[in-house]
C-alpha positions in Angstrom: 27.0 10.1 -17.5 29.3 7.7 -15.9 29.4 3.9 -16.1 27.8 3.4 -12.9 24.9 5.8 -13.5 25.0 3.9 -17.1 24.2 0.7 -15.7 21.5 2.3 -13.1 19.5 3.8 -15.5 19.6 0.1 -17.5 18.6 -1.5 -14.3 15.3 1.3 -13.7 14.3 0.7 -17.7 14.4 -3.3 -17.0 12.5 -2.4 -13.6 9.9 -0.7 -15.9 9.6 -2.7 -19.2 10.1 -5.9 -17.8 8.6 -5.5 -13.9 6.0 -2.8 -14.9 6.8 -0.9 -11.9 5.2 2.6 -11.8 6.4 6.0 -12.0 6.7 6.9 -8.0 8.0 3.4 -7.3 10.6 4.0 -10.3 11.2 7.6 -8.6 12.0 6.0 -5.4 14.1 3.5 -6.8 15.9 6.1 -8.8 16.4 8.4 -6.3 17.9 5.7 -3.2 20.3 4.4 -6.0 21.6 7.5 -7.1 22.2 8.0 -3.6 24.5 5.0 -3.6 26.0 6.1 -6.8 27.2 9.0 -5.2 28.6 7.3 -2.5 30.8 4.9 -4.1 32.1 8.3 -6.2 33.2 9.4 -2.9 34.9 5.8 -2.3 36.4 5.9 -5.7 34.7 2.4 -7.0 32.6 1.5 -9.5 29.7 -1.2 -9.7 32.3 -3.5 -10.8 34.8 -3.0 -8.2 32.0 -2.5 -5.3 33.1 -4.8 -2.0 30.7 -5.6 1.1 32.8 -3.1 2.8 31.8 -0.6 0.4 28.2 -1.2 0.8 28.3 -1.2 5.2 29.9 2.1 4.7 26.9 3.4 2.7 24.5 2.4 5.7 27.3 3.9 8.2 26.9 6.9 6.1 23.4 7.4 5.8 23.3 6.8 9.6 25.6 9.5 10.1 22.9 11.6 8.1 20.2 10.8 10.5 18.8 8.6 7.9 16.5 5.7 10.3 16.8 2.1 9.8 13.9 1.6 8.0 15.0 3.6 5.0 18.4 2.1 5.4 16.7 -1.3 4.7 14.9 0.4 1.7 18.0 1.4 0.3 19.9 -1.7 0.7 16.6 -3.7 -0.8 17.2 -1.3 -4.1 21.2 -1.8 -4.1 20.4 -5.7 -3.3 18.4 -5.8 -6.6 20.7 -3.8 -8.6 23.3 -6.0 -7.9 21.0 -9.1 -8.8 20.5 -7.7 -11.8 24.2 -7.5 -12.4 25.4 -11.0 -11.6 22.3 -12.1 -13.8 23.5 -9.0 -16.8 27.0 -10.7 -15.9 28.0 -6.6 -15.6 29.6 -7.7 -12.5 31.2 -10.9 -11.1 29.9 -11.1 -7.7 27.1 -9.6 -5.7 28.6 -7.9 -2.6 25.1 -7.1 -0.6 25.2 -10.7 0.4 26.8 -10.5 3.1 25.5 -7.7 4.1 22.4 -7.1 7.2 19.5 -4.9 7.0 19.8 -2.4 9.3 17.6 -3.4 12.7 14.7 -1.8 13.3 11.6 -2.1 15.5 8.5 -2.9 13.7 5.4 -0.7 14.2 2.6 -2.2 14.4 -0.2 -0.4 12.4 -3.2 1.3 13.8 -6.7 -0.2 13.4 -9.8 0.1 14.6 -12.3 -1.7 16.3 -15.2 -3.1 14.6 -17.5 -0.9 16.1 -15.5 2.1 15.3 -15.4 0.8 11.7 -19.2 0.3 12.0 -19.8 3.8 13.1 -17.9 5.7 10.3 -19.8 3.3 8.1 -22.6 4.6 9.2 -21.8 8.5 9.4 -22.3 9.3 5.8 -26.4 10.8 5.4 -26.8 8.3 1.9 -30.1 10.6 1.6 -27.9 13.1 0.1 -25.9 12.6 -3.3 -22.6 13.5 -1.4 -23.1 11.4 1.4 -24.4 8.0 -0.8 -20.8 8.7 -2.8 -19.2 8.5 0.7 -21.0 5.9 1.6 -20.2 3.6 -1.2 -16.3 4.9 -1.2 -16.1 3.8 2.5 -18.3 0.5 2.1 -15.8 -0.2 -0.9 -12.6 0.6 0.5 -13.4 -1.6 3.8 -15.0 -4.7 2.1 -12.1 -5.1 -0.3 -9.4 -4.2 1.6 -8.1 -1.3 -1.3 -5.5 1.0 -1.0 -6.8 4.6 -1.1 -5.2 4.8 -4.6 -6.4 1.4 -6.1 -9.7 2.9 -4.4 -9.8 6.3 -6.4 -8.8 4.7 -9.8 -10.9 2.2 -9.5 -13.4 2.7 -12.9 -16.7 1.6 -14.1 -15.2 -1.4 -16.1 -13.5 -2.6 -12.8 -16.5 -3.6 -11.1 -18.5 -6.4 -12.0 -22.1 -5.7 -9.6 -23.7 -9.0 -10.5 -20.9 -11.0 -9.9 -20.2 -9.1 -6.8 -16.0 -8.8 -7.5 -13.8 -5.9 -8.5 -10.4 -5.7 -9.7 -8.0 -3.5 -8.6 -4.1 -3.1 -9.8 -1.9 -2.2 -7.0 1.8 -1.4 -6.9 3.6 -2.2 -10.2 0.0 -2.2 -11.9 -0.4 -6.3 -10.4 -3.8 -7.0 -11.2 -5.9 -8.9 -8.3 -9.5 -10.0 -7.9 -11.5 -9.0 -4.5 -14.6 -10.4 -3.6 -17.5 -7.0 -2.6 -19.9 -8.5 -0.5 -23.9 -7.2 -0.1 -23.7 -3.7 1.8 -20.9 -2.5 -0.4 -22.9 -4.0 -3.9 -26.2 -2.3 -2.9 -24.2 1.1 -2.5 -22.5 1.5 -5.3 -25.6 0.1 -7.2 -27.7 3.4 -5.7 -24.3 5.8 -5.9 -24.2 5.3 -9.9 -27.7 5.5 -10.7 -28.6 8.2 -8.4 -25.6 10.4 -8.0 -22.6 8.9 -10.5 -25.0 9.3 -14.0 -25.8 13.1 -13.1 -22.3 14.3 -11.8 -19.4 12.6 -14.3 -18.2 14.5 -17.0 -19.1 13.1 -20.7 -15.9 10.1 -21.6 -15.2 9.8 -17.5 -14.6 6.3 -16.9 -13.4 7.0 -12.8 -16.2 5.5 -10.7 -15.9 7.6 -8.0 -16.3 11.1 -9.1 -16.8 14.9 -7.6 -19.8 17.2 -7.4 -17.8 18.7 -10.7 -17.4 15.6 -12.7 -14.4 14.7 -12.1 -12.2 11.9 -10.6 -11.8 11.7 -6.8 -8.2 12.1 -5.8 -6.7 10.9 -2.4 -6.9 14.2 -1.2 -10.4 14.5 -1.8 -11.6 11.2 -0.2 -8.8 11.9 2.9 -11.1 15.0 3.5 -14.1 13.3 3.3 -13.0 10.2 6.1 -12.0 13.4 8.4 -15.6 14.5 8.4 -17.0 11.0 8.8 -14.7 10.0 11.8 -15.2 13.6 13.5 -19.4 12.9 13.1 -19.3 9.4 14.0 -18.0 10.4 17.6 -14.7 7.9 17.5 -12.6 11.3 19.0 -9.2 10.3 17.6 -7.4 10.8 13.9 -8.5 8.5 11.3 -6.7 8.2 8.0 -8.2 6.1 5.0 -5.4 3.1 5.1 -6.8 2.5 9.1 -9.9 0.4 7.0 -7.8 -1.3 5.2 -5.5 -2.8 7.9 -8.6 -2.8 9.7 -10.0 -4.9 7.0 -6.8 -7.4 7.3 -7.3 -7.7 11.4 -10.7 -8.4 11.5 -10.3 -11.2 8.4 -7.8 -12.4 10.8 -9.9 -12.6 14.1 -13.0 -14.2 12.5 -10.2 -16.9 11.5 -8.8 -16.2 7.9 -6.2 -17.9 6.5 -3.1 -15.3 6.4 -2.2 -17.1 2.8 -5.9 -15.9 2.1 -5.5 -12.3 3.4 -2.1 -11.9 1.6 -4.0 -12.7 -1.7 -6.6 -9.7 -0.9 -4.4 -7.2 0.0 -2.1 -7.9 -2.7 0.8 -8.5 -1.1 4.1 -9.9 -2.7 6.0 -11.0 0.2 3.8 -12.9 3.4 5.9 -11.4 5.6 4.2 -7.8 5.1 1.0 -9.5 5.9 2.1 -11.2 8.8 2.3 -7.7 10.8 -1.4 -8.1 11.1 -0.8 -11.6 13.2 0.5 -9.6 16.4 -2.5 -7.7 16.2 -4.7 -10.6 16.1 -3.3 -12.2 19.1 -3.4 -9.2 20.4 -7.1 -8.9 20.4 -7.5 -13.1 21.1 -5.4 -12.6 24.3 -7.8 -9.7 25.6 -10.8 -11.5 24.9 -9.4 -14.6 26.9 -8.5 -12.3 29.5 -11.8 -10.7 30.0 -14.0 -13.8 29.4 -12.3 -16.8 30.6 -12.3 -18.1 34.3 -8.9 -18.2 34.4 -7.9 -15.6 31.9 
């Protein structure tokens, strides 16, 4: 192993001991940085000899490889904080990715639905049934707190605090955050673990969600289960799990949440991935004032 790799594979154990970043986000890491490893092989530099040149010819390269902006600014965000690490290591003397620009790239705005739609699909589940009332309280879950579909299927019994009416969930790099439940999903998850949970979970399970078998719901499973609810509540177009939970963000921002608020619920590090949801929000204002106001 060279000295470059070396110091990479210093920078991804500090990422994990010190950061607490998890395995895929390590993997990622790992495998955008080896990238760059390569590439300065090719250029015949090291970390220590690396200029701003050197870096714009990475993002050249991996333009050349049909490689879109977006995962160019990826990459540069993981050289950027290899680099910091560096300068703060004092493994190398300067950081050359200031002076470098992120790649420009359109945002996309993310899909959501209306609140009806949302509505509806909380409503398709049959809770009469032990399969549907686990649906139920999955989907009444994942909408009132905003959860990722993983922070939703690892969510476990010790996570969720009924009386109260909170949960916590741990999203990327295992952060920790507390998200208020609210009555419809309370009451469902109340009925999902005395009628359904108690009878299906295998003995020492401590996943809240669980199978018909016992066992703990993976993304998979619940993605299957959303397709089945959006296809019987009539909605007519593809729904994937994480539509609720920027669904979730727009409508906290329409009934007039504070985006400071909404960051903290989604657990977002940077604002500025919450502020996507603005545009949609203004969005929706502007059509309202457009259909209802004399002069809209």
């Amino acid at each position: 192993m060279g000295e470059t790799d070396l110091l990479i594979d210093g920078y991804l154990q500090h990422l994990r001991v010190e950061r607490g970043l998890g395995r895929a986000t390590l993997s990622a890491y790992g495998s955008d940085l080896s990238r760059f490893s390569k590439h300065l092989e090719r250029e015949r530099v090291d970390l220590a000899g690396c200029q701003p040149a050197h870096v714009s010819s990475f993002l050249v390269a991996l333009s050349r490889q049909g490689i879109g902006a977006r995962s160019q600014a990826r990459m540069l965000s993981a050289v950027r904080g290899l680099f910091r690490w560096l300068v703060l290591e004092q493994s190398v003397a300067k950081d050359p990715t200031e002076l470098v620009e992120a790649p420009s790239r359109v945002q996309k705005l993310p899909v959501v639905l209306s609140a009806g739609e949302v509505l509806a699909i909380l409503a398709a589940p049959d809770e009469s049934t032990p399969l549907g009332l686990r649906d139920a309280a999955m989907l009444h879950t994942m909408y009132a707190a905003g959860l990722r579909v993983s922070e939703l299927v690892n969510l476990e019994l010790g996570d969720v605090n009924l009386e109260s009416g909170f949960l916590q969930a741990f999203g990327k790099g295992r952060k920790r955050r507390i998200v208020p439940l609210g009555t419809p999903a309370r009451s469902r998850i109340t009925r999902y673990r005395v009628d359904v949970r108690d009878g299906w979970a295998t003995v020492g399970e401590r996943a809240l969600f669980v199978t018909e078998r016992g066992a703990r719901m993976t993304r998979q499973n619940f993605w299957e289960r959303v397709q089945i609810h959006a296809l019987a509540s009539g909605i007519g177009r593809r729904i994937s799990p994480h539509k609720l939970r920027h669904s979730f963000a727009t409508h906290l921002l329409i009934g007039g949440a504070d985006l400071r608020v909404v960051q903290t619920l989604l657990g977002h590090a940077d604002i500025t991935t919450t502020q996507v949801y603005t545009h949609l929000s203004k969005d929706h204002l502007a059509e309202v004032h457009r259909r209802h106001h004399p002069r809209g």
